[in-house]
Residue, then its C-alpha position, 0 to 999 in steps of 0.5 A: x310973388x306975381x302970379x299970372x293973370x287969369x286971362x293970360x295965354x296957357x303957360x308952360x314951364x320947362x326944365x332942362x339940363x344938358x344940350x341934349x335936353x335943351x334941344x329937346x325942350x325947344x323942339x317941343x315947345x316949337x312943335x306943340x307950344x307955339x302960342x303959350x306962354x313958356x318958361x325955360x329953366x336952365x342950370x346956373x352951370x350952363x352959363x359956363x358951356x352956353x354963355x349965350x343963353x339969353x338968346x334963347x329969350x330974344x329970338x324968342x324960342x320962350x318969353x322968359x330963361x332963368x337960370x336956377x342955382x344949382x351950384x348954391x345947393x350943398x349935397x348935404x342931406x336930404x330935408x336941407x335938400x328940399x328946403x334949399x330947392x324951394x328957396x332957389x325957386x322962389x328966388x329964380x322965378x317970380x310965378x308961383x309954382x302951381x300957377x302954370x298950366x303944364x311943367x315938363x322936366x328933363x334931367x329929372x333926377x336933379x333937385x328941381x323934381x324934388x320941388x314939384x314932388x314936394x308941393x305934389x304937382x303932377x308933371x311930364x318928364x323927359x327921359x334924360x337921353x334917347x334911350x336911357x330909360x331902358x339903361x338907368x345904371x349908365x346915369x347912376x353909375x357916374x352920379x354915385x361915383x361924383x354925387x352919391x347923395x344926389x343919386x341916393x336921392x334919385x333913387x328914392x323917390x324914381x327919379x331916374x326910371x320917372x317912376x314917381x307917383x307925380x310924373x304923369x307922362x314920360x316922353x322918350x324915343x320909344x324906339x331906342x328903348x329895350x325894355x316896355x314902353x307901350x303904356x299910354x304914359x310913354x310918348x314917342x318923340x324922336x329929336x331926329x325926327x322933330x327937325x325934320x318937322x320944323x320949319x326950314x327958317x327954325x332950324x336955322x334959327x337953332x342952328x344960328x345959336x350954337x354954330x355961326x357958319x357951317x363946318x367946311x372940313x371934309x373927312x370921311x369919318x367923325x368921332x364922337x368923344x364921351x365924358x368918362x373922365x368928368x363923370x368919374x368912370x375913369x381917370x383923364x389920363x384913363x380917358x386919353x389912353x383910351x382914345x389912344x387906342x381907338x385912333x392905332x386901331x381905327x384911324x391910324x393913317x386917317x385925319x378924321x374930325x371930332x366932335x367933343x362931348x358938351x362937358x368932355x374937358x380932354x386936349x385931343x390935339x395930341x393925340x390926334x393931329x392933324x385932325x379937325x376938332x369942332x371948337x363950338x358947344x352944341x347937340x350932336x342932334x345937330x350934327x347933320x345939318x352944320x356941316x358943307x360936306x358931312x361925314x359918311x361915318x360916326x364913330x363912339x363908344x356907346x354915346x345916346x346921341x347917335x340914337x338920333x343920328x341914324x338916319x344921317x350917317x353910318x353910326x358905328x357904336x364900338x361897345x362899353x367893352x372898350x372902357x374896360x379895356 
């Protein structure tokens, strides 16, 4: 397996595992990694949602993207777990684990963790959403119910509340956060915040890779669907009736636009025509900066992508009460 030389540059690893840790990642690296070495670790999943992703490597965000299979690992039990993951990573990457300087997690309670925790290597995590440190039961309530044996395992070894002995650092959005983050582990970093920080030339380099051209649809309003259905919180059909609901009580006579989740698989068409759906996959992070004319107001039921949208828009959180309902 190549290692790499010792005169080489500080090399980085990072892992991400949705589009809002893939956001994440790349401002990171952009903001305090410019000149290192650094490694993506995307899910073998993604390709589907992002088959561009090698353009991550060629516009030269990290020198090398490899995609870990994921999708190959049975939920089996817990040794067969470990055993499977060491094999996908000596597989994926021709490095040896312990020969990068820094190695930054995001989607922590996914098994590459397990990898690290295994070898005892001390790593940096990234809380999974803005704000979901403080709110650990939003992810373990879908994980149970699609991976019970995946969220078991999370919750074993801390995974999800980055309590592990071997995560040494936290980084977080300290201000979406209900419960203590004061500690010297936590560190503040705000997504909103880092693209206002990059260069104008680097955003729309990032911009470039979700989006090609700018939204030209105007409306007053933008709704922010949510993923309920394919993380097992509700039925699709339970999912439908509930953005039924939203459109009778709050955009009855209005044609508004949507921005679906990454992985939300609803036709909204039905629903609400006559209103512009966003056909192009990308974080709601961005949102402020793709459109000619943006919206005034974002509607959602309770997403963390809005923790990073309040410094553009009028978010209007609806509240959880409205799954139940």
């Amino acid at each position: 397996m190549k290692i790499f030389k010792k005169n080489q540059r500080k090399s980085i690893l990072f892992h991400a595992v949705s589009s809002y840790q893939l956001l994440e990642v790349l401002l990171y690296k952009i903001l305090f990694f410019k000149n290192c070495y650094t490694v993506l670790l995307l899910p073998d999943f993604i390709a589907q949602k992002y088959p561009f992703y090698k353009k991550f490597r060629k516009r030269e965000f990290f020198n090398k993207v490899y995609l870990f299979p994921y999708l190959k690992i049975p939920h089996t039990e817990e040794n067969r777990i470990f055993k499977d993951t060491e094999k996908a990573y000596k597989d994926t990457v021709p490095a040896d684990i312990k020969s990068f300087s820094e190695i930054f997690a995001a989607g922590t309670h996914f098994y590459f963790s397990l990898y690290l925790i295994k070898n005892k290597i001390s790593f940096t995590a990234f809380e999974d959403s803005a704000g979901i440190l403080s709110k650990p039961y939003l992810i373990y309530e879908g994980l149970g119910k699609t991976y019970p044996v995946q969220c078991d395992i999370a919750e074993k070894y801390g995974l999800v509340q980055c309590e592990n002995k071997y995560i040494k650092n936290v980084i977080c959005n300290k201000s979406a956060q209900s419960t203590d983050v004061s500690h010297k582990r936590f560190i503040d970093f705000s997504v909103e915040d880092a693209l206002e920080k990059i260069s104008p030339k680097e955003l729309k380099k990032i911009i470039k890779i979700f989006i090609k051209r700018k939204i030209k649809r105007k409306s007053k309003s933008l709704l922010l669907t949510q993923n309920f259905a394919g993380l097992g919180l509700m039925s699709e059909e339970e999912q439908k009736d509930l953005y039924k609901k939203i459109k009778n009580k709050f955009f009855l006579n209005e044609d508004i636009i949507i921005k679906k989740h990454p992985d939300d698989k609803t036709d909204y068409r039905e629903i609400f025509p006559g209103s512009y759906i966003i056909k192009e996959i990308f974080p709601s992070e961005l949102l402020p900066y793709v459109f000619k004319e943006k919206p005034e107001n974002i509607y959602s039921v309770s997403s963390t992508g809005c923790e990073n949208l309040k410094k553009h828009f009028n978010v209007i959180l609806l509240g959880r009460d409205w799954v139940e309902k």
